[in-house]
C-alpha positions as a Markdown table, in Angstrom:
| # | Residue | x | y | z |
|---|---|---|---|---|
| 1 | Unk | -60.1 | -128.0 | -10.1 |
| 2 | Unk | -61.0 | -131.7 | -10.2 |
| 3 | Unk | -62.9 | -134.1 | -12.4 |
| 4 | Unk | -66.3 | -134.4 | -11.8 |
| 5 | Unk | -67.7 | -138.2 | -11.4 |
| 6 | Unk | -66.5 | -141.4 | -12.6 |
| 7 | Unk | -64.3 | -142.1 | -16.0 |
| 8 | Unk | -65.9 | -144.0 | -18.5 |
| 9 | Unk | -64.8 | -146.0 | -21.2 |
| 10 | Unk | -64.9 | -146.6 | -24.7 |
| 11 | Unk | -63.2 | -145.6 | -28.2 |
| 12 | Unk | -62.9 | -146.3 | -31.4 |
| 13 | Unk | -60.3 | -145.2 | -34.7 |
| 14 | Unk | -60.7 | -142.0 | -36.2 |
| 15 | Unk | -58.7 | -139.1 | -36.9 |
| 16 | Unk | -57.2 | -136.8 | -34.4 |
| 17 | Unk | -58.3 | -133.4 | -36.1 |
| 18 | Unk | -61.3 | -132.2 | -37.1 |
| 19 | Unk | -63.1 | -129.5 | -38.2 |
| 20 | Unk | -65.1 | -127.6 | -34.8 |
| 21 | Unk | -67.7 | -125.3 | -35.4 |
| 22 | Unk | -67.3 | -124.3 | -31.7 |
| 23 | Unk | -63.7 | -123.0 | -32.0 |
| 24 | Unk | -64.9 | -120.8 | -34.8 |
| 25 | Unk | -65.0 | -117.2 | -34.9 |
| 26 | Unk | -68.9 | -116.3 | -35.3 |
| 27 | Unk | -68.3 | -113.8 | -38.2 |
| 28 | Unk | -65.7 | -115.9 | -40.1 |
| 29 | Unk | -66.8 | -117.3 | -43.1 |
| 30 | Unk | -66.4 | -121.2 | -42.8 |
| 31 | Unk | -64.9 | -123.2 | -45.8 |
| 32 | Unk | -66.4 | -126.7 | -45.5 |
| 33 | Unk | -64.3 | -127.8 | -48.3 |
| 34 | Unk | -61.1 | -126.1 | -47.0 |
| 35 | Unk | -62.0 | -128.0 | -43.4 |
| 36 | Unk | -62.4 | -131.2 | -44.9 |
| 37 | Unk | -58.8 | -130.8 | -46.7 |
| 38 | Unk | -57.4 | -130.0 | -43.0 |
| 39 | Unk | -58.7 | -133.1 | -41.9 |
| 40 | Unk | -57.6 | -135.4 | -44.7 |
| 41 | Unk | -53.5 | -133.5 | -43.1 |
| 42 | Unk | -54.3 | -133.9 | -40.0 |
| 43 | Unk | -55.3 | -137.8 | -40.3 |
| 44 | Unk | -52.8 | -138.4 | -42.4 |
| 45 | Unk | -49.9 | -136.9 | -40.9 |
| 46 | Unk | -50.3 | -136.7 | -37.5 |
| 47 | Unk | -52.0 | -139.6 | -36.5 |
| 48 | Unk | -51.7 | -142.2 | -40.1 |
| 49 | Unk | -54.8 | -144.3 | -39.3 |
| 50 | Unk | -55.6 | -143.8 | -42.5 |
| 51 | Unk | -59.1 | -143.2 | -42.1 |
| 52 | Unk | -61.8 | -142.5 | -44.9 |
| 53 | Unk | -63.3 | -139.3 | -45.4 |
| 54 | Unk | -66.4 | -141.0 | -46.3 |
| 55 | Unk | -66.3 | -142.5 | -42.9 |
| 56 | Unk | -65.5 | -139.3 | -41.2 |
| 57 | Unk | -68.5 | -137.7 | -43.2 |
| 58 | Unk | -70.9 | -141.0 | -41.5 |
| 59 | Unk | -70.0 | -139.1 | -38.3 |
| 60 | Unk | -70.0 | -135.4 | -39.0 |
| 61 | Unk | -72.7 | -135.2 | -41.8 |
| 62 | Unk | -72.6 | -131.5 | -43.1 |
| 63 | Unk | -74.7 | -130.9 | -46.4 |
| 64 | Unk | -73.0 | -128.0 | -47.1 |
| 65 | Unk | -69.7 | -129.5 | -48.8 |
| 66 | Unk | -68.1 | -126.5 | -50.6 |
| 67 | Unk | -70.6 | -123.7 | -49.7 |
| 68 | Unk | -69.4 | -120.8 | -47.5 |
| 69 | Unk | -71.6 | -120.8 | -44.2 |
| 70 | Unk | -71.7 | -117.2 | -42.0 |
| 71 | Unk | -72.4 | -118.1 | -38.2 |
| 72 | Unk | -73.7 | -115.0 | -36.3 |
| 73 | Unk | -71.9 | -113.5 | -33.5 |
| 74 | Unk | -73.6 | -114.4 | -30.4 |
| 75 | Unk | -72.9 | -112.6 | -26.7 |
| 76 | Unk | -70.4 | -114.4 | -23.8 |
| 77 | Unk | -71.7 | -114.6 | -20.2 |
| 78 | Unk | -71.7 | -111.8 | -18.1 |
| 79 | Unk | -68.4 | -110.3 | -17.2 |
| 80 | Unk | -68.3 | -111.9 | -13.7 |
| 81 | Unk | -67.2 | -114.4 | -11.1 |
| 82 | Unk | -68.7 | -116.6 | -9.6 |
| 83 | Unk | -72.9 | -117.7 | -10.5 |
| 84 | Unk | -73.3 | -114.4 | -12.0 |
| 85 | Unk | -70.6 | -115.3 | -14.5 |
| 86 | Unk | -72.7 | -118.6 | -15.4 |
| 87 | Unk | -75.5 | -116.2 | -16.9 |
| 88 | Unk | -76.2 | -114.9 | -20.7 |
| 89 | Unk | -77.5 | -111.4 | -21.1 |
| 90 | Unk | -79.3 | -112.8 | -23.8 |
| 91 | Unk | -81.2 | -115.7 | -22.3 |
| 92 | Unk | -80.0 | -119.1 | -22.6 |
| 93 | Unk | -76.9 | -120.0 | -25.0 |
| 94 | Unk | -77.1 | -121.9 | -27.7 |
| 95 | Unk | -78.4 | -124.1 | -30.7 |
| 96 | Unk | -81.3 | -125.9 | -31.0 |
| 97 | Unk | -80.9 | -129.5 | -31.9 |
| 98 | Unk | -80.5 | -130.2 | -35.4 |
| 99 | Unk | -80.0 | -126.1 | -36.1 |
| 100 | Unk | -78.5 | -126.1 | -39.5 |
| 101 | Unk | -77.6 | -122.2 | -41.3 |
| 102 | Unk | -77.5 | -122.6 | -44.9 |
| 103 | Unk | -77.5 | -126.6 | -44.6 |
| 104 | Unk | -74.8 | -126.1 | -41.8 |
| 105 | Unk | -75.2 | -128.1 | -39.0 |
| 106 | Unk | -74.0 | -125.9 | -36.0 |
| 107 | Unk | -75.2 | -127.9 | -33.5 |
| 108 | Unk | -73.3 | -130.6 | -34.2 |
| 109 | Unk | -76.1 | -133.3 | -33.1 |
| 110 | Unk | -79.7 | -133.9 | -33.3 |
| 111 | Unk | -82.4 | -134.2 | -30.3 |
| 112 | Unk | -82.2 | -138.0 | -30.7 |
| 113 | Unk | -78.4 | -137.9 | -29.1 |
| 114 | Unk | -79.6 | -135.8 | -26.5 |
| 115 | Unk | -82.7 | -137.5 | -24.9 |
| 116 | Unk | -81.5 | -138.4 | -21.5 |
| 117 | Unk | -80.0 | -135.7 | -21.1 |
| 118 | Unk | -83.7 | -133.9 | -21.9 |
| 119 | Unk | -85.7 | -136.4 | -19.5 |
| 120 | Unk | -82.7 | -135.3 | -16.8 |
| 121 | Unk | -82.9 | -131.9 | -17.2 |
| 122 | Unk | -86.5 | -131.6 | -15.3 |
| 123 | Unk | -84.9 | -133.6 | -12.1 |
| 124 | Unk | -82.9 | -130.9 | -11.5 |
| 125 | Unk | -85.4 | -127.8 | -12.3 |
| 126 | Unk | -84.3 | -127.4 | -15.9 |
| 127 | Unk | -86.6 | -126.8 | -19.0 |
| 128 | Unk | -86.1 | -130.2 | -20.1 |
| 129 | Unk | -88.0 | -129.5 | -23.5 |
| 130 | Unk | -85.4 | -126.3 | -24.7 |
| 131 | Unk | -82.0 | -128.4 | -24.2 |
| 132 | Unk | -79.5 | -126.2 | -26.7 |
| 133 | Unk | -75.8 | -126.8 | -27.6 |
| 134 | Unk | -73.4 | -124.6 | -26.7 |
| 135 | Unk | -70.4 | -126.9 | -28.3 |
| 136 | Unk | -69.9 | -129.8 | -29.6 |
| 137 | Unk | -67.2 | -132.0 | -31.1 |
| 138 | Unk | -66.8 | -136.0 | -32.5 |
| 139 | Unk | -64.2 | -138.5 | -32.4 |
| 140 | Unk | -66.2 | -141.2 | -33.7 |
| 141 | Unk | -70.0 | -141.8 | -34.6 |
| 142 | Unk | -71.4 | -142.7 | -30.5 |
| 143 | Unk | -67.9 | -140.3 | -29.8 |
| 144 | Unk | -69.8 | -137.4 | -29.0 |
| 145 | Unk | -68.9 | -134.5 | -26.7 |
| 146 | Unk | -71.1 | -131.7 | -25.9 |
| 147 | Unk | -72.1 | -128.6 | -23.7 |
| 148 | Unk | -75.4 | -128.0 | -22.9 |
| 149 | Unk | -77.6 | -125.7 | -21.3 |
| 150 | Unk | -81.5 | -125.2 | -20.8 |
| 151 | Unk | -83.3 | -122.7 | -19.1 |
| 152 | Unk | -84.3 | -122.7 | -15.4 |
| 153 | Unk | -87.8 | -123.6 | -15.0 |
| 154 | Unk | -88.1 | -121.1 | -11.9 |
| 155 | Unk | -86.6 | -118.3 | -13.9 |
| 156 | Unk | -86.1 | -118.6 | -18.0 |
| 157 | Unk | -83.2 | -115.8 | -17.2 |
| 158 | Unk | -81.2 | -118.4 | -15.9 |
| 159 | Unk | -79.2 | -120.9 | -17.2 |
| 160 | Unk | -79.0 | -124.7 | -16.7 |
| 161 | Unk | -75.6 | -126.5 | -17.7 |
| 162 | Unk | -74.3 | -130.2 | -18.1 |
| 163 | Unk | -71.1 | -131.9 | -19.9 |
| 164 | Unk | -72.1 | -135.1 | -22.2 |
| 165 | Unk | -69.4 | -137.4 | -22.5 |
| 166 | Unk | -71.0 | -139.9 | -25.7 |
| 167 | Unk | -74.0 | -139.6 | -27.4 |
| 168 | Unk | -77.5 | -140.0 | -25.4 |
| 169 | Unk | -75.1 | -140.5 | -22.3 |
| 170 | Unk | -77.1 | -139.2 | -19.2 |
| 171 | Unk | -75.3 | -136.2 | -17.1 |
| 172 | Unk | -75.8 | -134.0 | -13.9 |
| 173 | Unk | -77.1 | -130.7 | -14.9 |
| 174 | Unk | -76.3 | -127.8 | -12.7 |
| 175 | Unk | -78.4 | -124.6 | -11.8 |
| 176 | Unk | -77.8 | -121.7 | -10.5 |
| 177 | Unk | -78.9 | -121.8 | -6.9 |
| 178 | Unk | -79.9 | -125.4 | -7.1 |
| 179 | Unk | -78.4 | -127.8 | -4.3 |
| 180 | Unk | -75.6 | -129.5 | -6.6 |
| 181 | Unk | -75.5 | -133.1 | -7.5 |
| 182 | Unk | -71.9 | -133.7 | -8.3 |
| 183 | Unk | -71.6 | -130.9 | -11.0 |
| 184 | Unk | -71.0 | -127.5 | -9.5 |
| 185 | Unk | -69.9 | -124.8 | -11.3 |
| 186 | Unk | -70.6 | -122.3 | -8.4 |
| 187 | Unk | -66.5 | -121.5 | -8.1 |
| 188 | Unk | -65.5 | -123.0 | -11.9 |
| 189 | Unk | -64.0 | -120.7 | -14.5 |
| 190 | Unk | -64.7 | -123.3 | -17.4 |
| 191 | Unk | -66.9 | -126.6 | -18.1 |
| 192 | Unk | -65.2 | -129.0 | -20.1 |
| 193 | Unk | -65.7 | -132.9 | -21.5 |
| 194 | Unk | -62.5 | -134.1 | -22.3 |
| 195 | Unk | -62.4 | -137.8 | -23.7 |
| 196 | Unk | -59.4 | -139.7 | -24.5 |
| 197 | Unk | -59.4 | -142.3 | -27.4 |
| 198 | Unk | -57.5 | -146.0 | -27.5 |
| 199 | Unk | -57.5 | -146.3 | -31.1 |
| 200 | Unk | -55.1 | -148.7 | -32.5 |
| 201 | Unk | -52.3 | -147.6 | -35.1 |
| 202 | Unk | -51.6 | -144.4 | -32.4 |
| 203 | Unk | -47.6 | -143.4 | -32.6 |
| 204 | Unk | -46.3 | -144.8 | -29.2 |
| 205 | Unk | -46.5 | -143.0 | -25.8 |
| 206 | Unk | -49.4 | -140.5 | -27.7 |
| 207 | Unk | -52.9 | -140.8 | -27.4 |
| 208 | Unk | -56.0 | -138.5 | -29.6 |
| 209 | Unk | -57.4 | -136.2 | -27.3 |
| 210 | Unk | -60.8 | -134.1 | -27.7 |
| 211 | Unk | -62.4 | -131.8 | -25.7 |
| 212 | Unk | -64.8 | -129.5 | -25.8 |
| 213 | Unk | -66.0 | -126.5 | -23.2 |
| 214 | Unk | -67.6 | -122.7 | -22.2 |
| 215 | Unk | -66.2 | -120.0 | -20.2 |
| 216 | Unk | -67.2 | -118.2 | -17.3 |
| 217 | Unk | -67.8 | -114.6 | -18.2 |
| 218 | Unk | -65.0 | -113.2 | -16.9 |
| 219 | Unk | -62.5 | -115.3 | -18.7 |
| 220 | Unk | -60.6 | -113.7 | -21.2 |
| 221 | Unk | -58.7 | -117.0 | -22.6 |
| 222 | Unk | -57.8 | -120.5 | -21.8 |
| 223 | Unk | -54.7 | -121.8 | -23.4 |
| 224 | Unk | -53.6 | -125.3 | -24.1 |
| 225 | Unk | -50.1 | -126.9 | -23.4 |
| 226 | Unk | -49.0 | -130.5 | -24.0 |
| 227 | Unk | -45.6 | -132.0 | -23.4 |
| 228 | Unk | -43.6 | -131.4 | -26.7 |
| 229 | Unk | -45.9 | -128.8 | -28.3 |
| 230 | Unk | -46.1 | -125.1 | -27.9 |
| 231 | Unk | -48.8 | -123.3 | -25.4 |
| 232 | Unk | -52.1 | -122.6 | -28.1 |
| 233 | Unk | -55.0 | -120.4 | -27.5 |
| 234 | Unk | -57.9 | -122.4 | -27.6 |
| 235 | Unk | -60.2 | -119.3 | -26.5 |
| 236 | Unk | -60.7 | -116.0 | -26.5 |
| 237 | Unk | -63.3 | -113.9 | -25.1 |
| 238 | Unk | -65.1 | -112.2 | -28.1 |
| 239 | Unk | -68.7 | -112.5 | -30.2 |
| 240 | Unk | -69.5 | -116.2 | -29.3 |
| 241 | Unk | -70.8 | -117.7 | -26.1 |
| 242 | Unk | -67.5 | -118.6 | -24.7 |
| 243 | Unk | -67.4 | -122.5 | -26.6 |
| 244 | Unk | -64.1 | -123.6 | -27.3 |
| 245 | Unk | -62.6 | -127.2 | -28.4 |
| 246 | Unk | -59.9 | -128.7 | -29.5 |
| 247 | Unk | -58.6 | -132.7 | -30.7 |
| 248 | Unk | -55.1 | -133.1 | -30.7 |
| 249 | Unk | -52.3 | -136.1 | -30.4 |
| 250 | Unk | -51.2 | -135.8 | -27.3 |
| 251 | Unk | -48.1 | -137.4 | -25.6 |
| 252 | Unk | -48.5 | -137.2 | -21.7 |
| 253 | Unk | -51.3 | -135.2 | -20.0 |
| 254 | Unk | -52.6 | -131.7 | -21.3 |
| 255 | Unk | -53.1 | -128.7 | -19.2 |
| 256 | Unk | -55.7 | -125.5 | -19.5 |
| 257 | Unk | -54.3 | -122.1 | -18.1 |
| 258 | Unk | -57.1 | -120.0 | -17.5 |
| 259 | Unk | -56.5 | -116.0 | -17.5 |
| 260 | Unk | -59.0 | -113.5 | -16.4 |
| 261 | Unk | -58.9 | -109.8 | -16.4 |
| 262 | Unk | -55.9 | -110.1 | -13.8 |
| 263 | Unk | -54.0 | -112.8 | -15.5 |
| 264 | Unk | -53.9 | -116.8 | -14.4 |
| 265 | Unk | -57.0 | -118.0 | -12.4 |
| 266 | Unk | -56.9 | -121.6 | -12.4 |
| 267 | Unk | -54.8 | -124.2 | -14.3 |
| 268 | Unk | -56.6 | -127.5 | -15.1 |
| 269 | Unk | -54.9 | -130.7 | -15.7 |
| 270 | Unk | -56.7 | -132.7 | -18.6 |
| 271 | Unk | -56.0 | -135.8 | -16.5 |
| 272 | Unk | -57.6 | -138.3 | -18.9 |
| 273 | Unk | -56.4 | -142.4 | -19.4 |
| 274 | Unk | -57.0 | -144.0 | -23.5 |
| 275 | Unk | -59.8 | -144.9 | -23.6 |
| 276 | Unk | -61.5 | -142.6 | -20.5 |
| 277 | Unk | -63.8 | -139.8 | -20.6 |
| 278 | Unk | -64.1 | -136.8 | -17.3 |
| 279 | Unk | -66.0 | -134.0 | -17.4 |
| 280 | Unk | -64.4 | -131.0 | -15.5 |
| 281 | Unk | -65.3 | -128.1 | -13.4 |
């Protein structure tokens, strides 16, 4: 699999680990207060920028500091390959902008961050006022990564998909029997935005990676390996749409091993300079 259009640029300091509602089990209970404390760790020791957690919380506003937060399970795509494997039994995935559950955002952005994206949406035959977020993740305020999907205008029982690589970015959406653009997920086993940042105090030869993705519905996990670090499960097919993410330090360039019923059916190279963001299909 290869990246899908042109890198682009931009970064800013801020710490390499943070806490993702879209790697979370739907029926664990979240501990905001217990995430936060991971975070202060993980910017501390692994990257030592140093960074605030009041400057963190400027990015990844919660109102729900110390509450505990149960996110419903939701249904993965249909156990298939190809297109049919790009469709939710339940109708399109995920939330609406600004969803919160008990103060909770699990959107992870509001429908201000997502207006090109919105006025794109109808170019391509997509419901352009019913943009959700299947996953999302931050490495800095305009840092924003997300997955989203909208339903077909044609027919509201299919779903329309697209990678953001910053906030209010514009991106090719994709449909289901649409004549592609440059995204085509037609043959893909995952969508992913991956974004590299250039942030200054970084230990030598390692850079902060995030990404964030979904599944086809016949994957049953997608595993991440890095030079110097041991393979992690980033997904596993199960009570959510099929979102995963991950931000890590990374030292060379990460790969995604994706397994199906069968075992391995693609591996994807997270090819991604400091400072560069690709979408992948």
């Amino acid at each position: 699999m290869r990246p899908r259009g042109p890198a682009q640029q931009g970064g800013s300091a801020w710490p390499s680990s943070l806490p993702m509602h879209s790697e979370m089990p739907q029926t664990r209970i979240i501990l905001v207060v217990l995430a936060l404390a991971a975070l202060a760790a993980g910017a501390f020791l692994a990257m030592n920028l140093g960074t605030s957690e009041s400057a963190w919380r400027r990015a990844n506003p919660s109102g729900a500091e110390g509450s505990e937060v149960r996110i419903p399970a939701k249904a993965p795509a249909r156990d298939a390959a190809g297109v049919v494997g790009w469709s939710w039994p339940e109708g399109t995935p995920g939330w609406r902008p600004g969803e919160r559950i008990d103060g909770y955002p699990v959107a992870g952005l509001d429908g201000a961050e997502i207006t090109r994206a919105k006025n794109g949406a109808a170019l391509v035959g997509a419901n352009g006022s019913d943009v959700r977020v299947i996953g999302s993740i931050r490495g800095s305020e305009s840092g924003l990564l997300a997955i989203l999907a909208a339903p077909a205008e044609a027919d509201r029982a299919l779903t329309c998909l697209a990678a953001m690589l910053h906030r209010n970015a514009e991106v090719d959406w994709w449909c289901p029997g649409a004549e592609a653009r440059l995204l085509d997920l037609s043959d893909a086993s995952v969508l992913v935005a991956a974004k590299s940042f250039d942030w200054p105090g970084s230990p030598e030869g390692e850079h902060p990676l995030y990404f964030v993705g979904v599944a086809r519905g016949d994957v049953r996990r997608v595993v991440l390996e890095s030079p110097g670090n041991d393979p992690e499960t980033v997904y596993v097919r199960g009570r959510t749409w099929g979102q995963f993410s991950a931000a890590r330090s990374i030292a060379g360039e990460a790969t995604l091993r994706v397994y199906g019923p069968t075992g391995l059916i693609e591996t994807l190279e997270l090819h991604v300079e400091p400072g560069e963001g690709r979408v992948f299909s």
